[in-house]
C-alpha positions in Angstrom: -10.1 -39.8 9.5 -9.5 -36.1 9.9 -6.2 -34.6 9.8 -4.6 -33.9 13.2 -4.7 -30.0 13.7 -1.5 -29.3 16.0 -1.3 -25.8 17.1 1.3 -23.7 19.0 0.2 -20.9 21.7 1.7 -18.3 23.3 0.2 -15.4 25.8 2.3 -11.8 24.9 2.7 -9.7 28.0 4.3 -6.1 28.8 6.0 -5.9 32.5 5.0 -2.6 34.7 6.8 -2.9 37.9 6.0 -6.5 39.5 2.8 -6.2 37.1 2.8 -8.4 34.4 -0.2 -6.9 31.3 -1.5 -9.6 28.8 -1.3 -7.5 25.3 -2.0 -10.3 23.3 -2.1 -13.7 22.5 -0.7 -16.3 19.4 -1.7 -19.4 18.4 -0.2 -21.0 15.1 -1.7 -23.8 13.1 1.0 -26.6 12.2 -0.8 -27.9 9.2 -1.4 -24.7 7.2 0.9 -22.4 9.4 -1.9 -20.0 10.0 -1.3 -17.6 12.9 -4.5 -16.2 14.9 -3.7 -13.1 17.5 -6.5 -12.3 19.6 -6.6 -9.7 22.7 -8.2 -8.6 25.9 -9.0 -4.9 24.3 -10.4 -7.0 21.0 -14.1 -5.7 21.3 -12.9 -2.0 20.8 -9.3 -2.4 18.6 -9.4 0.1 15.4 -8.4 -1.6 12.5 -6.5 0.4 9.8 -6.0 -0.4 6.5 -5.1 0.8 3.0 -8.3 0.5 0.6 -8.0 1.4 -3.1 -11.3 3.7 -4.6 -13.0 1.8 -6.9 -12.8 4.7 -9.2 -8.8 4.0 -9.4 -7.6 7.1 -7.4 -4.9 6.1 -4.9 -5.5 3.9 -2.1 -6.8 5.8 1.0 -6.6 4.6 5.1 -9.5 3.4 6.5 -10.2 3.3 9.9 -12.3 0.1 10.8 -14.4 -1.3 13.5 -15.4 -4.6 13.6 -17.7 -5.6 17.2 -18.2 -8.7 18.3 -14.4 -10.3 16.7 -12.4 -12.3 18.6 -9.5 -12.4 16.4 -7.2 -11.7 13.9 -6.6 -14.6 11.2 -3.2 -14.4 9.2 -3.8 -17.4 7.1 -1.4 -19.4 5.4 -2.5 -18.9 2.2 -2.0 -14.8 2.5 -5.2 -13.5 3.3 -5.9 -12.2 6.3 -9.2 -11.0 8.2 -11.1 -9.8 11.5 -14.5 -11.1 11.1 -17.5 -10.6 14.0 -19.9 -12.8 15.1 -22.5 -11.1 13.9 -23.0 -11.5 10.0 -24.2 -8.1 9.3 -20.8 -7.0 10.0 -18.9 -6.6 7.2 -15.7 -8.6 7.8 -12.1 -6.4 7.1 -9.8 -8.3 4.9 -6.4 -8.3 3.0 -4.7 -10.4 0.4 -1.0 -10.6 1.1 2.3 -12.4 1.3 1.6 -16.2 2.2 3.0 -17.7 5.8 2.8 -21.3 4.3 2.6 -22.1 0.9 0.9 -25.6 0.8 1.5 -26.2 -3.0 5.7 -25.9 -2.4 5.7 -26.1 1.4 7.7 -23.3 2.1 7.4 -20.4 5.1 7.6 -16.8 4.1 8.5 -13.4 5.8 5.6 -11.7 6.2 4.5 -8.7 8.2 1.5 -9.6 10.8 0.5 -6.3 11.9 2.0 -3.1 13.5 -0.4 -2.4 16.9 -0.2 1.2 19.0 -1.9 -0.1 22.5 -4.3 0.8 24.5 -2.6 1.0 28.5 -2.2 -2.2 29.5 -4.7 -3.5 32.4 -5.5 -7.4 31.8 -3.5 -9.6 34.1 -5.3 -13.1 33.1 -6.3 -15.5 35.7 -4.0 -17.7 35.3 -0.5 -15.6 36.1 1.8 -14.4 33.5 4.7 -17.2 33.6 2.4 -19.6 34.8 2.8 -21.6 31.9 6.3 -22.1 30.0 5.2 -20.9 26.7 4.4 -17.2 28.0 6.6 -14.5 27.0 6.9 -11.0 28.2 8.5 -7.5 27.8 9.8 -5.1 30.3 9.7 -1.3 29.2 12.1 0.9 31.0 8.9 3.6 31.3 5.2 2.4 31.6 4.9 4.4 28.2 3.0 4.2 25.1 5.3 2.0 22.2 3.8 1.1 19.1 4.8 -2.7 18.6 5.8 -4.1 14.8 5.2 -7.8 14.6 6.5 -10.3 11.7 7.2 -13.8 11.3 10.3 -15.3 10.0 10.5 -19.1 9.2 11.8 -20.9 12.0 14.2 -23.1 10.0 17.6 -22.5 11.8 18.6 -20.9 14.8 18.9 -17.4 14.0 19.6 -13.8 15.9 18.1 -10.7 15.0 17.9 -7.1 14.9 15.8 -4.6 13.7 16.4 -1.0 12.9 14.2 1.9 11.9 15.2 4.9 9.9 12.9 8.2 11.5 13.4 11.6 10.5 14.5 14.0 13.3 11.8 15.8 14.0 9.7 13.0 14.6 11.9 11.7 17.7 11.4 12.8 21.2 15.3 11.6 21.9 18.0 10.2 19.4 18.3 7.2 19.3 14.9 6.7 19.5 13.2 4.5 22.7 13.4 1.3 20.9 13.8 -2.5 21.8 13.0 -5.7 19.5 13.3 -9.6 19.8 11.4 -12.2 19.4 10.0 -15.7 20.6 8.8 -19.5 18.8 5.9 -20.4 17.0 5.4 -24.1 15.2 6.7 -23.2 12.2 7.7 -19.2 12.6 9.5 -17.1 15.1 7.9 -14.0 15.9 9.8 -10.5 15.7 8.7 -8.0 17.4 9.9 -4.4 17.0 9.0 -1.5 19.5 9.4 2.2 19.4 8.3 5.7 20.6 8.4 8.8 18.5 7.9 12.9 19.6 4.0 12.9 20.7 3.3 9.5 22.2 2.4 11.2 25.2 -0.8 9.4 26.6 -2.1 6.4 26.1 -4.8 6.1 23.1 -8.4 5.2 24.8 -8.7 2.1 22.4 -6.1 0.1 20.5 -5.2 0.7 17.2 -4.0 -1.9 14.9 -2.5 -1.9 11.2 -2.4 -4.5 9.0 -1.5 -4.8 5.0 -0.2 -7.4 2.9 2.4 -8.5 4.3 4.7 -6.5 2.2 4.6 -3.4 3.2 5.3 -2.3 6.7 2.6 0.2 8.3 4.9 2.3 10.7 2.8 5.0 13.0 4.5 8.4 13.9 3.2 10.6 16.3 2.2 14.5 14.6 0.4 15.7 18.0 -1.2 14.7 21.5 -3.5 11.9 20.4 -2.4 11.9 16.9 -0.5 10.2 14.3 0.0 9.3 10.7 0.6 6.2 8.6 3.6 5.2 6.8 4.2 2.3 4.7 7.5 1.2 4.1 9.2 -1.7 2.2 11.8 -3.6 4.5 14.9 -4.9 3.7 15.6 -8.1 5.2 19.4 -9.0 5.1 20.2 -13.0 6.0 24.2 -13.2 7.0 24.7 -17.5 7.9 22.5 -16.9 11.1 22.4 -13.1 11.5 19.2 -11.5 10.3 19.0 -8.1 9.9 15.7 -6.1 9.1 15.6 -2.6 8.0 12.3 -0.7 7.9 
């Protein structure tokens, strides 16, 4: 007999007004505690990623597209891929920090992804808060934010905050337009982490999304209209009895 797969889903929305926008939505494998993100705007997403020369000069961004994908696997194990339909497209992939490790059964921290959207415009047939597990965000300003995403085992109860160091310059106010929390998975709670810097004026025309090993924490900065750069940053994640505090 196969093994029962029990899975965990959740639809991700952003509130404009009495408009509710479907950004994204999670799904989370009990067995391996795999966690697949797929999205309205997934034909056209740019993926970016950090891709060392084979000649052993230091890694450089790359700036994928991948047609015809319908999702975004973050496997248990650590690797984690956008793959098409279509075989001649070479699928983008990273080996990273594991979710789940099956040998020892333990859940890990791991970064998912870091995403800049595209302006929100999918409200789903089925109306956001129609179903119990939906979850949304309300932005003071129907703005661009880029959006950090990790998963912390969901082992205890726990409260969180997030804070992000930015230089100055790169702010349009101090403190920066920022908000985080977070909502259940099967096995993992999901942290997100939003933010706008100096620059993110207009909505980019297709959504960009970083992803890495888990590790490392791809933060994007605006440096002009319709313009940014790539930082990656190691987090420091501070656990106080039921107090988490991350630090990027």
């Amino acid at each position: 007999m196969s093994q029962l797969v029990q899975r965990d889903r959740r639809r991700f929305f952003m509130t404009a007004g009495d408009d509710h926008y479907q950004l994204l939505s999670f799904e989370q494998n009990r067995n391996d505690g795999s966690i697949y993100v797929s999205s309205p705007a997934f034909g056209t997403i740019k993926w970016l990623r950090l891709v060392a020369p084979a000649t052993g000069a230091p890694p450089v961004l790359a700036i994928s597209d991948v047609p015809n994908s319908i999702k975004l696997s973050l496997h248990g194990s650590g690797l984690s891929h956008v793959r098409s339909s279509d075989p001649a497209v070479p699928t983008v992939a990273v080996q990273g920090n594991y979710l789940k490790n099956a040998p020892a059964e333990t859940l890990g921290v791991r970064h998912l992804f870091t995403m800049l959207p595209t302006e929100p415009t999918h409200l789903p047939s089925s109306p956001a808060f129609n179903r119990a597990s939906d979850y949304g965000i309300r932005a003071e300003r129907m703005v661009p934010y880029v959006v950090v995403f990790w998963a912390v085992p969901a082992v205890k109860k726990l409260t969180v905050e997030v804070a992000a160091s930015f230089h100055v310059d790169d702010l349009e106010s101090v403190p920066p337009d920022s908000g985080w929390g977070c909502f259940g998975l099967a096995l993992h709670a999901v942290v997100w982490f939003a933010y706008r810097t100096r620059h993110l004026l207009r909505w980019p025309q297709v959504t960009h999304i970083a992803f890495h090993d888990g590790f490392l924490i791809p933060i994007l900065i605006g440096t002009a209209e319709g313009a940014c750069r790539v930082e990656y940053r190691t987090p420091d994640y501070q656990l106080t009895d039921t107090s988490l505090m991350i630090r990027v």
